[in-house]
C-alpha positions in Angstrom: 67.0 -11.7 46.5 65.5 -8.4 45.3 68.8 -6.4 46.7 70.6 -3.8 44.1 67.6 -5.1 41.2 65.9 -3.1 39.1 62.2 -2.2 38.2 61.2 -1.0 34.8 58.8 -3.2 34.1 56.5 -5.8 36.2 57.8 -9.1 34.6 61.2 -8.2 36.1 60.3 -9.6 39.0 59.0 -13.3 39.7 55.5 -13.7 40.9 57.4 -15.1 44.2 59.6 -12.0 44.4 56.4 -9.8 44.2 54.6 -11.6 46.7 57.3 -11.2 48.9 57.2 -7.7 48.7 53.2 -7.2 48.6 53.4 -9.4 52.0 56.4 -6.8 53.6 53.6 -4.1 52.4 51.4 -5.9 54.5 53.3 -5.9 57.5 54.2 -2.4 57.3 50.8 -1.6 57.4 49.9 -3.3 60.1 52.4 -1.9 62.2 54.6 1.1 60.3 56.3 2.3 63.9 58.6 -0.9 63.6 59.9 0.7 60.2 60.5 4.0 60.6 64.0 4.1 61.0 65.6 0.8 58.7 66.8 3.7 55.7 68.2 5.6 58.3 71.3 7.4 56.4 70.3 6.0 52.7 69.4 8.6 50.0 67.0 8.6 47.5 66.7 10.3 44.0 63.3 11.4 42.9 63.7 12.7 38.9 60.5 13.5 37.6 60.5 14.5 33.9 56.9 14.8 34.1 54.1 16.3 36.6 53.6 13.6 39.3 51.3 14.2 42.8 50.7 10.8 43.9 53.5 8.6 42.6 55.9 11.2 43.5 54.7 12.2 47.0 53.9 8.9 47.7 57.7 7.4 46.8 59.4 10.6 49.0 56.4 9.7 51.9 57.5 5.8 51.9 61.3 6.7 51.7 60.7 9.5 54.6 58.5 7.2 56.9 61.5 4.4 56.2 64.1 7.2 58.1 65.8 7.6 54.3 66.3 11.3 52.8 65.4 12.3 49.4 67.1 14.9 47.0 65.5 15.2 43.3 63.6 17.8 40.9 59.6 17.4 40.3 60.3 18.9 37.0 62.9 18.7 34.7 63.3 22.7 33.9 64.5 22.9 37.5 67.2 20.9 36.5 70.5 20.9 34.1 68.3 19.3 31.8 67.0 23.0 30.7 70.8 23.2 29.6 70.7 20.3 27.2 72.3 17.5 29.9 71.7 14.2 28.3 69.6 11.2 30.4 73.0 9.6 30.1 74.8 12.2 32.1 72.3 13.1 34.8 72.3 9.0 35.7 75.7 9.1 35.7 76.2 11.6 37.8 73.1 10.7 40.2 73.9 7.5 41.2 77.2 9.0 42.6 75.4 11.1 44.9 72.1 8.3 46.4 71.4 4.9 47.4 68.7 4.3 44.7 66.8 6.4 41.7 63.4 6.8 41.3 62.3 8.1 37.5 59.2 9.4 35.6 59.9 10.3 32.1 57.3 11.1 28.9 59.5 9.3 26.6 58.6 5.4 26.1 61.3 3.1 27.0 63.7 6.3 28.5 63.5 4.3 31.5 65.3 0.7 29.6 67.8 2.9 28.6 68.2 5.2 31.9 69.6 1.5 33.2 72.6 1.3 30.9 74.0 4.0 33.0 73.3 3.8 36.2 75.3 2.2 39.3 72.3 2.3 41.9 68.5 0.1 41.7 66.4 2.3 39.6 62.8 2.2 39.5 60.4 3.2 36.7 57.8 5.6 37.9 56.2 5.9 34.5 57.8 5.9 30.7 55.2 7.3 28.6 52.5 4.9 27.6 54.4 2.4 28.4 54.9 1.2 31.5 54.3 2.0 35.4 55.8 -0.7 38.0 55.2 0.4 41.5 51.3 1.5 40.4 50.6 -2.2 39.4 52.4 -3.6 42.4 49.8 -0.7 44.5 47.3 -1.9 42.4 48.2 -5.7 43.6 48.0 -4.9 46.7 44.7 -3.3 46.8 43.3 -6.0 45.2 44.9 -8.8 47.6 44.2 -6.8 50.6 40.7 -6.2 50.0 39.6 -9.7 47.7 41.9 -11.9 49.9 43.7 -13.4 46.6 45.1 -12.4 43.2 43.6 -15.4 41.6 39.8 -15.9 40.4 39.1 -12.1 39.0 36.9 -11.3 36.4 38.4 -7.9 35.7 36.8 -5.1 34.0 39.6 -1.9 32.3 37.6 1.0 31.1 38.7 3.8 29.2 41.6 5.0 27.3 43.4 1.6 26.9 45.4 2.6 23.9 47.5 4.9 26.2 47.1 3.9 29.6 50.6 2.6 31.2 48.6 1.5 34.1 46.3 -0.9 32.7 49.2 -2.3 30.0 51.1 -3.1 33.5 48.3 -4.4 35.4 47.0 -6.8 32.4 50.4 -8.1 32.3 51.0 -9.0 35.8 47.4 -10.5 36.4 47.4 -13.3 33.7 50.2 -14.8 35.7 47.6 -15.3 38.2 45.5 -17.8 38.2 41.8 -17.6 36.1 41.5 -14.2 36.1 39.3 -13.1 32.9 39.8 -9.5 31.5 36.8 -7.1 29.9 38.3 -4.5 28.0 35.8 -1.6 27.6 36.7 1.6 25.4 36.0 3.4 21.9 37.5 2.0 19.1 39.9 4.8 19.4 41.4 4.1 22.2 41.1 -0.2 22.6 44.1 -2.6 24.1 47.0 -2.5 21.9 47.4 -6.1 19.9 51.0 -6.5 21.8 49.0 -7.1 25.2 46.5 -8.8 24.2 49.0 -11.2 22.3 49.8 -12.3 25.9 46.5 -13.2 27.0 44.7 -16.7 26.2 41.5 -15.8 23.4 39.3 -17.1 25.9 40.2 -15.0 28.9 39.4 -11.7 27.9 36.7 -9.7 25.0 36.2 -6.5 24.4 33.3 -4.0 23.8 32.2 -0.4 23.8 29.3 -0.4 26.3 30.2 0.0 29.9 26.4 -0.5 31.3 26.6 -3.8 30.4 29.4 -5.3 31.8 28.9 -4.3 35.2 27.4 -7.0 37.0 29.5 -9.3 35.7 32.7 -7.6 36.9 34.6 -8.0 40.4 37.0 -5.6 39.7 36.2 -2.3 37.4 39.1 -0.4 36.7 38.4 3.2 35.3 40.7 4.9 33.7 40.5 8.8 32.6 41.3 10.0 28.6 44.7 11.2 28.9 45.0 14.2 27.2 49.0 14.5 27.7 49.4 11.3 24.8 47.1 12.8 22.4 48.5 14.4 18.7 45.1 15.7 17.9 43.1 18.2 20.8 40.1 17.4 18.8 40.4 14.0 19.0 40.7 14.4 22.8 37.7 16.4 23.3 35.7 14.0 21.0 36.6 10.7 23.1 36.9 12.1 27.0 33.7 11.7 28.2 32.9 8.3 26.7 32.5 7.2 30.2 31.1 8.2 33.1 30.6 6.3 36.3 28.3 7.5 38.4 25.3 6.3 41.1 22.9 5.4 38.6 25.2 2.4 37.0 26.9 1.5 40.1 22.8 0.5 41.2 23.3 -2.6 38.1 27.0 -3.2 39.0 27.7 -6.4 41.3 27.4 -5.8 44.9 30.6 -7.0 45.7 33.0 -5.5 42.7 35.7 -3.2 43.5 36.1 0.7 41.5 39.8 1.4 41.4 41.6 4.0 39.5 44.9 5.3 39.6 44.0 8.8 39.6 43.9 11.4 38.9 40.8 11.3 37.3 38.8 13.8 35.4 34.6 13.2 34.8 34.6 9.4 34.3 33.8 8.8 38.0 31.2 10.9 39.3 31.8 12.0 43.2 28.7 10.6 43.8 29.8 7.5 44.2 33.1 8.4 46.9 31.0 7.4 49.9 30.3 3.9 48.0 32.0 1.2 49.7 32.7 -0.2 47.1 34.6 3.2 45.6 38.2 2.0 47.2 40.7 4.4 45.0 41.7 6.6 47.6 42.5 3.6 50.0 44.3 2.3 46.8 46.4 5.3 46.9 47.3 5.0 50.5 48.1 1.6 49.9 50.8 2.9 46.9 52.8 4.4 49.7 53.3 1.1 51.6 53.8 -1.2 48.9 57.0 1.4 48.2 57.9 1.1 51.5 57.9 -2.6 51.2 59.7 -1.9 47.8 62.3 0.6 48.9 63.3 -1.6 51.2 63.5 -4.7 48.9 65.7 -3.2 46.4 68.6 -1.5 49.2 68.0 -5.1 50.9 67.4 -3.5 54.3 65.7 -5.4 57.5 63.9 -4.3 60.5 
């Protein structure tokens, strides 16, 4: 049972428990009327530390289509936090007021330590570079939905892989799949961190700088943009943001049945040239992070059409 759990990280949940909940997703979908009213009288928190559009909107969307309310602050200087009120506190007093707590924060790991002090499930919208949750589970879904299966994927993660939560997250919860192979394509700036790659079988997964090359090999490519946000050094940043650029020309060499995702937003490293290419499915993958919430929301407050 997934009731009064938390999420701060995808390994918190079985590969059963998140199959359960990426098949509720499914069902929602297929017919969201018979859940519109199941959170009827349950609250939810939204505390964003840091700017959010589509994991934020998308988490009050799922909560709101589920009949639930939502009380929060998109930013953390419209909050007591401007006064110097410690993470400690504001869970605290939070989790007297709603049902469950949704958090984005820019510090790594605030949201393993949010959890010491809070009464309600808490889910971790994004801790730094560290991890994001409910975008791998949206991520999951997409790939279930529109490959039929999470096993057999030859994978390919492009760009700023040094930083990226989303890709750390989605790495993780694929090897526990079966055979999927990762390509992990980026400057030498910016490549996997050892600590993931430490998970991963040698012979599942190489890396290299070229993107051009990799593309027909790929059933998956997901793009990633240079986040400028985790960067010490603005040079640096403008150096390394363009490495990449997807655009009509490659997608011609790329195999005819891989997948471009990206969690967006993105900045130049997919051209809008390639929107109206089928196989260009990140802004169904973004509808698709609103129902896997649903499916999640309802999981986690253990409530039942």
């Amino acid at each position: 049972m997934l009731k009064s759990r938390n999420l701060i990280q995808p390994e918190d949940f079985s590969v059963r428990e998140i199959d359960e909940i990426l098949n509720l997703a499914e069902e929602i979908m297929k017919n969201p009327s018979a859940y519109s009213r199941v959170c009827e009288g349950k609250l939810m928190a939204t505390l964003f530390y840091e700017p959010s559009t589509r994991t934020r909107l998308s988490f009050e969307a799922a909560m709101k289509r589920l009949g639930g309310e939502i009380i929060g602050f998109s930013e953390p200087n419209s909050s007591s936090v401007s006064k110097g009120e410690s993470l400690a506190d504001t869970m605290r007093v939070v989790s007297g007021y709603v049902d469950v707590i949704v958090m984005r924060h820019p510090i790594a790991g605030a949201a393993e330590e949010a959890i010491n002090y809070t009464s309600v499930p808490f889910i971790n919208a994004g801790d730094g570079g560290n991890q994001h949750p409910t975008q791998t589970l949206t991520d999951l879904l997409t790939i279930k939905s529109l490959k039929g299966t999470l096993n057999n994927h030859t994978i390919g993660l492009c760009g700023d892989l040094k930083y990226g939560r989303t890709v750390h997250s989605l790495v993780k919860a694929m090897i526990r799949y079966e055979n999927n192979k990762f390509v992990f394509i980026s400057p030498e700036e910016l490549k996997m961190p050892n600590y993931i790659k430490e998970k991963i079988k040698s012979y599942s997964y190489y890396e290299t700088t070229k993107l051009d090359e990799s593309l027909n090999k790929l059933d998956l490519l997901y793009m990633t943009r240079v986040q400028q946000e985790r960067f010490a050094d603005k040079e640096e940043y403008e150096r390394l943001k363009d490495t990449y650029i997807l655009d009509k020309e490659k997608m011609e060499h790329a195999n005819k049945k891989m997948l471009v995702m990206h969690p967006l937003p993105r900045a130049n490293e997919i051209s809008t040239d390639i929107d109206s290419d089928k196989r260009a499915v990140y802004f169904k993958q973004a509808t698709y992070g609103m129902y896997v919430r649903m499916a999640l929301i309802m999981k986690l407050l253990g409530v039942n059409i």
